[in-house]
C-alpha positions, -999 to 999 in steps of 0.1 A, spaced: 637 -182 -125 675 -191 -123 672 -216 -150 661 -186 -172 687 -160 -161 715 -189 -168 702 -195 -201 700 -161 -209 741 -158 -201 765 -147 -230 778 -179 -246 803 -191 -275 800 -220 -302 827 -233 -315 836 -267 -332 805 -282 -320 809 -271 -282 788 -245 -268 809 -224 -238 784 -210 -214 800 -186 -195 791 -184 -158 796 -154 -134 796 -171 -102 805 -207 -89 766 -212 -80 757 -213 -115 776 -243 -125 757 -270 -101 725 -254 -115 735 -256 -155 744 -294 -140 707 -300 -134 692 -287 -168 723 -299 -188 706 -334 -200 674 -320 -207 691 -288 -226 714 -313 -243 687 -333 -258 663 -302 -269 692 -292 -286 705 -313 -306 670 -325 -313 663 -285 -328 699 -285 -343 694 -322 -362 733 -321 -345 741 -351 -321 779 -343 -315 772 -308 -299 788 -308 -262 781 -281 -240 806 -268 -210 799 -239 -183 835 -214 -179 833 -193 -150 842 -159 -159 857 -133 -140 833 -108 -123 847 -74 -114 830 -58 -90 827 -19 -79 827 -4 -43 805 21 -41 809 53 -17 779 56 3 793 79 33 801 113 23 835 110 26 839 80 5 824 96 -23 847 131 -15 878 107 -12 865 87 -49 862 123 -65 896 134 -51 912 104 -68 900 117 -100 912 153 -89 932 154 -69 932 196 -67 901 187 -42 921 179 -12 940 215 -18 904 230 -22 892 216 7 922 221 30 919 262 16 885 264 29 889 241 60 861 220 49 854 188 66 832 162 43 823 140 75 792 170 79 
C-alpha cells in the first residue's frame, strides 16, 4: 500500500530524469527499495536506458484546526475582527 500511494505522487520529467516529489522524509527510504525494480520496468516500457529517477522532498504545509470553541471563535475573529467588539457588547463568553 505505500509503494502505491508513492507511485501515485505528482512527478516531473525533464531531460531524461524523472523528479518524484516526496511529502515527508519517510518516503525517500521506501522509493530506495522499489527504485531498481521501477528503474528497470521503466526504461524496459520506455525502450529509454539513460532515464534516471530522483525523489525531492517538498514542502508540506500544514493547517491547525480549532477543535475547542474558542479556537474556532478566536480563527473567525481573525477574519473579522468586529467579533471581539460583538462579543464584548453582549458579554459573551465562547468557553460555554
Amino acid at each position: 500500500m505505500a509503494e502505491y500511494h508513492l507511485l501515485k505522487q505528482e512527478f516531473s520529467f525533464q531531460n531524461n530524469v524523472i523528479s518524484l516529489f516526496l511529502t515527508n522524509p519517510i518516503e525517500e527510504p521506501l522509493l530506495q527499495s522499489v527504485r531498481s525494480d521501477l528503474m528497470t520496468y521503466l526504461r524496459e516500457k520506455l525502450e529509454n536506458n539513460s532515464l534516471q529517477l530522483e525523489g525531492v522532498m517538498q514542502e508540506h504545509q500544514t493547517r491547525k484546526i480549532a477543535y475547542t470553541n474558542k479556537e474556532k471563535f478566536e480563527h473567525l475573529a481573525e477574519k473579522n475582527p468586529a467579533l471581539y467588539e460583538l462579543k464584548e457588547k453582549l458579554g459573551l463568553d465562547p468557553d460555554f
